[in-house]
C-alpha positions in Angstrom: 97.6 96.5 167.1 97.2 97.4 170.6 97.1 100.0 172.8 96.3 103.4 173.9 94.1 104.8 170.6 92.4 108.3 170.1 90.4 108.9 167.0 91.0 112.0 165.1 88.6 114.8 164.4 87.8 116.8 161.3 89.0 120.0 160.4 86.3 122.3 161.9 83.8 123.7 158.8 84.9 127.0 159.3 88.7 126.4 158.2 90.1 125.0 154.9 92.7 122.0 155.8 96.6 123.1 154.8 98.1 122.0 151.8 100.2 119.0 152.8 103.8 121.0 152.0 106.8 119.3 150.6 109.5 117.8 152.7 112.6 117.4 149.9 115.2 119.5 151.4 113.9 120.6 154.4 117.6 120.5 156.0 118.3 123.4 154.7 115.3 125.3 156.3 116.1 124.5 159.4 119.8 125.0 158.9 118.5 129.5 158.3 116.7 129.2 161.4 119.3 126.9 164.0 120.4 129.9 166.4 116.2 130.6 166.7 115.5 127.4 167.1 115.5 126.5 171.0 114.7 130.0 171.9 111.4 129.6 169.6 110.9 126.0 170.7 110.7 126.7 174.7 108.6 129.8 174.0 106.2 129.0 171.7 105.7 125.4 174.0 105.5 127.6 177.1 108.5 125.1 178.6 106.0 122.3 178.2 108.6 120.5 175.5 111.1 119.5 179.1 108.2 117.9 180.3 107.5 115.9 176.8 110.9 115.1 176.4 111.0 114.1 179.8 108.1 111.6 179.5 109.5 110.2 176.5 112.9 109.2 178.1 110.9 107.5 181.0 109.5 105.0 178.2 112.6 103.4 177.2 113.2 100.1 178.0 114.0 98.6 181.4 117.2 97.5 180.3 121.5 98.1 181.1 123.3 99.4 178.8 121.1 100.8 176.1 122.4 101.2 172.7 120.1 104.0 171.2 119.7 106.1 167.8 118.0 109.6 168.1 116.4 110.3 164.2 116.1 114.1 163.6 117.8 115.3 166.6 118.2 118.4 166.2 120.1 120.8 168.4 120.6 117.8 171.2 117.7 119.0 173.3 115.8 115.3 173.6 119.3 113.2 173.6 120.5 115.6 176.6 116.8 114.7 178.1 117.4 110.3 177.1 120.7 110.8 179.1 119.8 113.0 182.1 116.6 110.8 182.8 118.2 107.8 182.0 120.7 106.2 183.3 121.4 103.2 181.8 121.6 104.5 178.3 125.8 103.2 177.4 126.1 104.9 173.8 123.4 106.7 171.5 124.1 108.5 167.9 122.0 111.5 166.8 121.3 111.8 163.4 120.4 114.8 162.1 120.4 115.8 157.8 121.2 119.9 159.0 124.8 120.8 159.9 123.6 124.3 161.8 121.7 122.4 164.0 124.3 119.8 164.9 126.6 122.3 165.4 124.6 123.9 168.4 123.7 120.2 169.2 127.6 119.3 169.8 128.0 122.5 171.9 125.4 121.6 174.6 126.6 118.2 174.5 130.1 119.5 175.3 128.6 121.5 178.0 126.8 118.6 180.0 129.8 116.1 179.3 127.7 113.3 177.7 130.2 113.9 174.7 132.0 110.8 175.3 128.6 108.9 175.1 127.1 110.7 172.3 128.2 110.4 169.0 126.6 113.2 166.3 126.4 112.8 162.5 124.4 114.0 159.1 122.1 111.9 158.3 118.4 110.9 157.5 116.0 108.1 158.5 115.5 107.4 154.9 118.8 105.4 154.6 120.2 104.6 158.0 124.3 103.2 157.7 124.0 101.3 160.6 123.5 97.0 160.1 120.9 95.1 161.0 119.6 94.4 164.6 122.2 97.8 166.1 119.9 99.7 168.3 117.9 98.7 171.5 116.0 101.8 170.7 115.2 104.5 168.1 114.2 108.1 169.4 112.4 110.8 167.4 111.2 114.1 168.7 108.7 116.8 166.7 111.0 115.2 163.2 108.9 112.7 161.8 106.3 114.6 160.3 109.6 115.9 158.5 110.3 112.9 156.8 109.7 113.1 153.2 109.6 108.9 152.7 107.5 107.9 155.9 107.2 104.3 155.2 110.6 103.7 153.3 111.9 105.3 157.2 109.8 103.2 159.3 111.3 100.1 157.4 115.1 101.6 157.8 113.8 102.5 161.6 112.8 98.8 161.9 115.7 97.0 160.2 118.4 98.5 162.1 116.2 98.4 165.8 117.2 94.8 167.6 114.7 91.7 168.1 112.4 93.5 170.8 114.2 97.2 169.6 111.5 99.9 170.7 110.3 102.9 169.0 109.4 106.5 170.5 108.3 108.8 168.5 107.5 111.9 170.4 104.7 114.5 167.8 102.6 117.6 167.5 98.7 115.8 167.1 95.4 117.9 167.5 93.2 117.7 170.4 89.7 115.1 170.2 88.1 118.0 172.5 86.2 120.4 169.5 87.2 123.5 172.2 90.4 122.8 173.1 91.1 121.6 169.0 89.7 124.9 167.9 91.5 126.9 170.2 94.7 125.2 169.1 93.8 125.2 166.1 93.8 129.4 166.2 97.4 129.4 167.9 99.0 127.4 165.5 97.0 129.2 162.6 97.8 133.2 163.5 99.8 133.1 167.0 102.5 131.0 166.4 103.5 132.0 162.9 103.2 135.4 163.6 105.7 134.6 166.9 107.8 132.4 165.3 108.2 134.9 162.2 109.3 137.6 164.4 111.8 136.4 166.3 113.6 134.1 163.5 112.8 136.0 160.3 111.3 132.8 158.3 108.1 133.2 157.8 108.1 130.2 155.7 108.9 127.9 158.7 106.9 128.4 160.9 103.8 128.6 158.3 105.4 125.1 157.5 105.0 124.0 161.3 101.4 124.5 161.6 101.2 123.0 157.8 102.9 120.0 158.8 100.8 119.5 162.5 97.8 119.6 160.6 98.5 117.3 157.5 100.7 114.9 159.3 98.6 111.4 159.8 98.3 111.2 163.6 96.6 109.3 165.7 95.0 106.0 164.7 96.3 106.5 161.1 99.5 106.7 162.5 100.0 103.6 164.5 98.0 101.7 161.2 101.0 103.2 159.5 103.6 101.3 162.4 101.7 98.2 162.0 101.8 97.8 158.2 105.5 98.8 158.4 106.0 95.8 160.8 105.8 97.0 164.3 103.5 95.4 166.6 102.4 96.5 170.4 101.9 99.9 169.7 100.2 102.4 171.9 99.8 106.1 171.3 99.7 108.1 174.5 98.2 111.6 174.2 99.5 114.5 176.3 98.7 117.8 177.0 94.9 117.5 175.8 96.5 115.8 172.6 98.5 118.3 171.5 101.3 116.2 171.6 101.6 112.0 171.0 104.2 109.7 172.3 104.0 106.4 170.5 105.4 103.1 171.4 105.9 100.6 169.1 108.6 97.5 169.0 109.8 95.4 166.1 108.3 92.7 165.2 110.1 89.0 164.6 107.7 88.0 162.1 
């Protein structure tokens, strides 16, 4: 591997770690809590998400006419970010398992006219319809700590990307600084559940949120994960004192 690497901390001694919570049928979570879901996104980031998804569109490759998948897309926000940032992006597909959020997705899509280059469908990284050797890249924003087969995606992810394909993967991570991690650690622990409860009237998802941040393998344990599924120079770029990672990775010929 190579790269940009951060080790991760442990949980301070003062806090038990979250149980790692299931992922089977997740869809339908974030199908209750769709017409929330932006609103709650912008707020409880502050607006820092634009620049993320910003940063991450800047990393595709330097090439024409980019044929691109977006895993877990949501309600559109990161393809709308690919598209406006980038301009040699010629077709992409988002994929997303919930309807309810697809629905909103196809609406802004409408709105900004990238409806002719976006195409929107149901679907999961776990079994991707596309052939072999389709995509130049593969996009995924704040949805792979979703998945409920990591691996069995990464190898979907990876047979479908082209010779060279890339990877983003845009993710919540915890900060290396013990402050800045603690402090964090707090928000996503009373703030934003309490927040995020409020205003959507799930409680359970945004308990699962912070549960999810906390249990998902970031850092170095994630990019050991890329390499073992077959992706080579990866790089993990922290941002925001870490509490975001973008990682790069492209597909191996071997």
């Amino acid at each position: 591997m190579s790269g940009k690497f951060y080790h991760t901390s442990p949980t301070p001694a003062n806090h038990e770690p979250p149980r790692t919570p299931s992922r089977d049928q997740i869809w339908l979570m974030f199908d209750r809590i769709a017409g929330k879901y932006d609103l709650l996104n912008h707020l409880l980031s502050f607006g820092i998400d634009f620049y993320w998804r910003r940063k991450l569109a800047r990393s595709l490759p330097a090439a024409e006419n980019l044929v691109l998948l977006d895993l877990a897309t949501g309600t559109g926000d990161q393809l709308i970010s690919l598209l406006t940032h980038n301009k040699h992006i010629k077709q992409a597909v988002g994929a997303d398992p919930s309807i309810q959020m697809l629905a909103i997705a196809e609406k802004k899509i409408r709105k900004r006219g990238f409806n002719d280059r976006i195409k929107l469908e149901t679907g999961g990284a776990d079994h991707i319809k596309y052939p072999d050797h389709t995509f130049d890249a593969i996009t995924i924003s704040f949805g792979i700590r979703n998945f409920a087969e990591l691996e069995i995606s990464l190898h979907e992810i990876r047979r479908v990307l082209k010779p060279d394909g890339r990877l983003l993967i845009l993710e919540f991570s915890l900060p290396r600084n013990k402050k800045i991690r603690t402090l964090h650690l707090f928000y996503l622990r009373k703030i934003l559940p309490r927040i995020g409860t409020c205003i959507s009237g799930n409680s359970f998802a945004y308990h699962y949120l912070n549960e999810t941040i906390e249990t998902f393998p970031a850092g170095d344990s994630f990019c050991s994960i890329l390499n073992k599924t077959g992706f080579n120079k990866i790089r993990a770029n922290p941002l925001t004192w870490g509490i975001v990672t973008i990682y790069q990775a492209e597909k191996s010929n071997g």
